[in-house]
C-alpha positions in Angstrom: 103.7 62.7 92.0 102.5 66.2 92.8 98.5 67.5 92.8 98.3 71.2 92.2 95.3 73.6 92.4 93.9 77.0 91.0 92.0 79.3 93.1 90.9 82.8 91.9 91.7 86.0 94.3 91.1 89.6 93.9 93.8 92.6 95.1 93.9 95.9 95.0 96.5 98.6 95.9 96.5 102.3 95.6 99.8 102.3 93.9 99.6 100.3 91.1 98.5 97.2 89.6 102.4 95.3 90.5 101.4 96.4 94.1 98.2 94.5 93.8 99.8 91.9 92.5 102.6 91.8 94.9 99.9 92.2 97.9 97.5 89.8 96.6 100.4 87.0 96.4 102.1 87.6 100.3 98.3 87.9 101.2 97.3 84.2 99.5 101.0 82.8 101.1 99.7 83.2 104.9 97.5 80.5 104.1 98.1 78.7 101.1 101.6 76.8 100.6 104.0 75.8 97.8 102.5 78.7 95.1 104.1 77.9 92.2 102.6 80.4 90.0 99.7 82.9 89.6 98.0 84.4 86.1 96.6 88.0 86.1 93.7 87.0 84.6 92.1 90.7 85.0 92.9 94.2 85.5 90.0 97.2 86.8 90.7 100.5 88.2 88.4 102.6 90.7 88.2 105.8 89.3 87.2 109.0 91.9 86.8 112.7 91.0 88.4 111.6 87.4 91.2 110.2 88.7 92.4 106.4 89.4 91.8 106.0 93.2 92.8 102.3 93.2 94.3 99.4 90.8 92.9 95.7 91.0 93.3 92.8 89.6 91.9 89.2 89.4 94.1 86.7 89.8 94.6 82.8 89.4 97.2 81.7 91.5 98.3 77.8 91.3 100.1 76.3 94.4 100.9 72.4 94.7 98.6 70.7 97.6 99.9 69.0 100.8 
């Protein structure tokens, strides 16, 4: 039988929001093993001088516990 939990994290990325994504995931796997999965469960921009200066997003990543 497996146990898995949900955590929230937050990314960002001055590329775009599947950099964020992408970051925020091989950020979370230093420390958390066996992700299985993870849910954008938001998306914001930073917007500077009328222009997106940075993407985030929310995210609810699920990994299976030791």
């Amino acid at each position: 039988m497996s146990v898995a939990k949900i955590i929230e994290i937050s990314s960002e990325s001055p590329k775009s929001f599947e950099d964020a994504v992408v970051q925020g995931i091989a950020r979370a796997s230093k420390t958390l093993h066996g992700i299985k999965s993870a849910w954008v469960a938001e998306q914001h921009v930073v917007v500077e001088d009328g222009k997106v200066a940075m993407y985030r997003v929310d995210l609810k990543v699920t990994f299976v516990m030791d």
